[in-house]
DSSP file (Angstrom, degrees, kcal/mol; ACC not computed):
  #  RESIDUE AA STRUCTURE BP1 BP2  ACC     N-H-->O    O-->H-N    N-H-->O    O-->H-N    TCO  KAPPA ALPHA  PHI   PSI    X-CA   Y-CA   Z-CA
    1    1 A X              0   0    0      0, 0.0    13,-0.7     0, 0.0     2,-0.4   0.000 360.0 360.0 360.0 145.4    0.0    0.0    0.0
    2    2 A X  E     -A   13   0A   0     11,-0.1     2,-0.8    12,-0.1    11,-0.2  -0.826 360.0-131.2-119.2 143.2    1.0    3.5   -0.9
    3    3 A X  E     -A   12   0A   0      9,-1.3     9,-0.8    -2,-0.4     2,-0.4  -0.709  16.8-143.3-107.7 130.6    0.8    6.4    0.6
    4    4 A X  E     -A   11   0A   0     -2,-0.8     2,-0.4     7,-0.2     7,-0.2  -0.670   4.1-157.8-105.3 128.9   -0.7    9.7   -1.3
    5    5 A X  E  >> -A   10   0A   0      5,-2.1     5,-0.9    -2,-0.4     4,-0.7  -0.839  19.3-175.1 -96.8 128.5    0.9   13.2   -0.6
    6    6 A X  T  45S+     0   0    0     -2,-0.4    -1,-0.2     2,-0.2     3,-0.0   0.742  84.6  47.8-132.1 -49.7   -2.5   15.1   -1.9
    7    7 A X  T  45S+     0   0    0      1,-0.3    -1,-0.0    -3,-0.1    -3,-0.0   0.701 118.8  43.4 -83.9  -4.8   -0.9   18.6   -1.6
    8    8 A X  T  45S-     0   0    0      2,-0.2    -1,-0.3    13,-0.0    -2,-0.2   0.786  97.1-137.1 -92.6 -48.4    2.3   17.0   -3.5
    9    9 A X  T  <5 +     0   0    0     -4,-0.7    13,-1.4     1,-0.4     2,-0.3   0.677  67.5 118.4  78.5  37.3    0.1   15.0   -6.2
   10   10 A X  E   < -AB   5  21A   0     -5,-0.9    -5,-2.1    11,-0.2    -1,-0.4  -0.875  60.1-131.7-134.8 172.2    2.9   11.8   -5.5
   11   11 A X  E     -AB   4  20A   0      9,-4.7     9,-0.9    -2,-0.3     2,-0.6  -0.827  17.1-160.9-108.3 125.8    2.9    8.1   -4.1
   12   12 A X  E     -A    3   0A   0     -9,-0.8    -9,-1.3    -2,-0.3     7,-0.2  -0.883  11.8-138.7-101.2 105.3    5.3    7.1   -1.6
   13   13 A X  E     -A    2   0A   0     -2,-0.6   -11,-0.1   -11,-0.2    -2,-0.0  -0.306   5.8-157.9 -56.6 139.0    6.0    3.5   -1.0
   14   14 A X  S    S+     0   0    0    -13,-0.7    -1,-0.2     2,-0.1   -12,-0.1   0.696  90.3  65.7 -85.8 -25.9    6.4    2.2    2.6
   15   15 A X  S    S-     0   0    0    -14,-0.3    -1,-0.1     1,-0.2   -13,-0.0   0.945 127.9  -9.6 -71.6 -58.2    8.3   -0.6    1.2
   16   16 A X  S    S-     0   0    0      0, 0.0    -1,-0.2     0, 0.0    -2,-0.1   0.530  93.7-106.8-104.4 -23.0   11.6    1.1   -0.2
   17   17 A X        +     0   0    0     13,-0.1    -3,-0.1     0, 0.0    -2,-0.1   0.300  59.8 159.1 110.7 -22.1   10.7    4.5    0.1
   18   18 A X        -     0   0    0     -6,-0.1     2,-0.4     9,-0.0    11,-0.2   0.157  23.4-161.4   4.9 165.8   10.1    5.3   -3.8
   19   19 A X  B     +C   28   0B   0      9,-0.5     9,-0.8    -7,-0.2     2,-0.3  -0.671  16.4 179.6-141.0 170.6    7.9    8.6   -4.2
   20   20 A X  E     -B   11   0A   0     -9,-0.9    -9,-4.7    -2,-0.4     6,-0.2  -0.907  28.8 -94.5-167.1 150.7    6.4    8.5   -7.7
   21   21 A X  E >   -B   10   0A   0      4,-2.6     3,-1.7    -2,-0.3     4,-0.4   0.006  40.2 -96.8 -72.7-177.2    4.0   11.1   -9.3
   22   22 A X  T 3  S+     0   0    0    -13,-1.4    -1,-0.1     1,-0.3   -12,-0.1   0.493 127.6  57.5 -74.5  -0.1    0.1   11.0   -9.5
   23   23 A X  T 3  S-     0   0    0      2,-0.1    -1,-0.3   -14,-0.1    14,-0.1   0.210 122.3-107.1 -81.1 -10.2    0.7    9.5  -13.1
   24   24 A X  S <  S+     0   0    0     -3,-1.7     2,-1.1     1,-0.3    11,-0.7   0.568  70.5 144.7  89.4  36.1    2.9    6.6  -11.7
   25   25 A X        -     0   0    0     -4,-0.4    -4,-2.6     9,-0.2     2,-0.7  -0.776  58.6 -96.1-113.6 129.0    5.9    7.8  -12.8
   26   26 A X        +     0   0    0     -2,-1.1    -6,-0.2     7,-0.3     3,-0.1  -0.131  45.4 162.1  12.5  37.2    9.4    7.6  -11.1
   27   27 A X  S    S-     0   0    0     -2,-0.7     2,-0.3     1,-0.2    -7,-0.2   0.692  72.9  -8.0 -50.3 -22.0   10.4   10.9   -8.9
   28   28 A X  B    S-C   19   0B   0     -9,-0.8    -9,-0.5   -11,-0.0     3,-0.3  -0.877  87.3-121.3 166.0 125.0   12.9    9.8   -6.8
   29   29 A X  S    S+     0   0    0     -2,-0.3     3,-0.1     1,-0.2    -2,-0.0   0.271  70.6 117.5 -76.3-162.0   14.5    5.9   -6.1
   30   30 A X  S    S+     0   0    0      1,-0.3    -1,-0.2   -13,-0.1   -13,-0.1  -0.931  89.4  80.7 -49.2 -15.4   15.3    3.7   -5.1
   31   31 A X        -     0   0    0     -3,-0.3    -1,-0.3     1,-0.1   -12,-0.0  -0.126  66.2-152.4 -39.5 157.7   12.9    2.0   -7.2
   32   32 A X  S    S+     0   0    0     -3,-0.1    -1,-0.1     2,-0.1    -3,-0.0   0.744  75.3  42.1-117.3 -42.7   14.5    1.7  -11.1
   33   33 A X  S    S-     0   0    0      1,-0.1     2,-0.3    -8,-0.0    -7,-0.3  -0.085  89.0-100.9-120.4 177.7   10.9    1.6  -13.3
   34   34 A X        -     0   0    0     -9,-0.2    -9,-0.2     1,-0.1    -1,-0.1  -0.721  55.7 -81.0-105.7 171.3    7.3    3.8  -13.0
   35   35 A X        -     0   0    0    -11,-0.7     2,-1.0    -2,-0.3    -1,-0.1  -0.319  49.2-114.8 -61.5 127.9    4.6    2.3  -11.4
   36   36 A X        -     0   0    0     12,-0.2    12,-3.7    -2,-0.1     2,-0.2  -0.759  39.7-167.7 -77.5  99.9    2.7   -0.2  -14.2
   37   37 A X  E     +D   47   0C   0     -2,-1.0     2,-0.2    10,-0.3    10,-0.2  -0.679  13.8 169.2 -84.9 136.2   -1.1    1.4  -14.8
   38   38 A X  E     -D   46   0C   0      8,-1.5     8,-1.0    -2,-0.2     2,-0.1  -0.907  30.1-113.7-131.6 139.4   -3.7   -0.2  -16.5
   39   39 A X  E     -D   45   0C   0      6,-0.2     6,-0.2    -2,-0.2     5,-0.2  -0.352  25.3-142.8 -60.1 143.4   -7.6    0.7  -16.9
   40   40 A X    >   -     0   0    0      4,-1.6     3,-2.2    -2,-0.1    -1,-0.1  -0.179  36.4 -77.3 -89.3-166.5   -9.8   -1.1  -15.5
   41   41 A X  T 3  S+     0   0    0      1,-0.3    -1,-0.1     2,-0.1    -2,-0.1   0.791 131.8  44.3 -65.6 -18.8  -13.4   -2.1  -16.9
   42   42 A X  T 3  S-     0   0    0      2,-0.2    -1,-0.3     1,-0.0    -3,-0.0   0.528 125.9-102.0 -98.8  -5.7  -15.2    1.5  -16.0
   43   43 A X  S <  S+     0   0    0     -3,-2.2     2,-0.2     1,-0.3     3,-0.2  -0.046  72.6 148.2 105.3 -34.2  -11.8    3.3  -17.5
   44   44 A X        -     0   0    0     -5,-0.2    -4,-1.6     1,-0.1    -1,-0.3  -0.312  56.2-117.3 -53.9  97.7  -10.2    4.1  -14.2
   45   45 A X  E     -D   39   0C   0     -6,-0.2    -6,-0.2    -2,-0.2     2,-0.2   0.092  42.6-175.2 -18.0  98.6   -6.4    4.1  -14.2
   46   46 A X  E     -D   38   0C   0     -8,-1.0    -8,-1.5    -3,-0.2     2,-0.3  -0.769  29.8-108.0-111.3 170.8   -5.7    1.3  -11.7
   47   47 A X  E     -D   37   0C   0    -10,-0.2     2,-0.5    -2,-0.2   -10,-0.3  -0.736  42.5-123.2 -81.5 125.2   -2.0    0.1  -10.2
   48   48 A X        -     0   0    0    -12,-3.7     2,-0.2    -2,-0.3   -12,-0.2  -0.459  24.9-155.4-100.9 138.2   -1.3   -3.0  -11.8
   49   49 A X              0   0    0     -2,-0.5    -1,-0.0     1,-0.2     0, 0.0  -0.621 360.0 360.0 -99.5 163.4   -0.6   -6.0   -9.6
   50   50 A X              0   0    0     -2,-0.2    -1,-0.2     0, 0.0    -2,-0.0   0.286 360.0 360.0-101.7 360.0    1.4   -9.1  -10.5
């Protein structure tokens, strides 16, 4: 689970500490890759899990 900076518009990961933007994309590591988005059935940008 990620935690969402609202007045920042970014993601932080508890797990390593990542932040990525509200678009899933990479600000600041250690993570290497952005965040994988997919829509889901209603259109809605989901996270995608493996």
């Amino acid at each position: 689970m990620k935690s969402l900076w609202s007045s920042e518009k970014s993601w932080d990961c508890p797990c390593h500490g990542s932040r990525f933007d509200y678009t899933g994309r990479l600000t600041d590591n250690p993570s290497m890759h952005n965040l994988a988005i997919e829509k889901d059935s209603s259109g809605i940008d989901r996270e995608k899990n493996n």
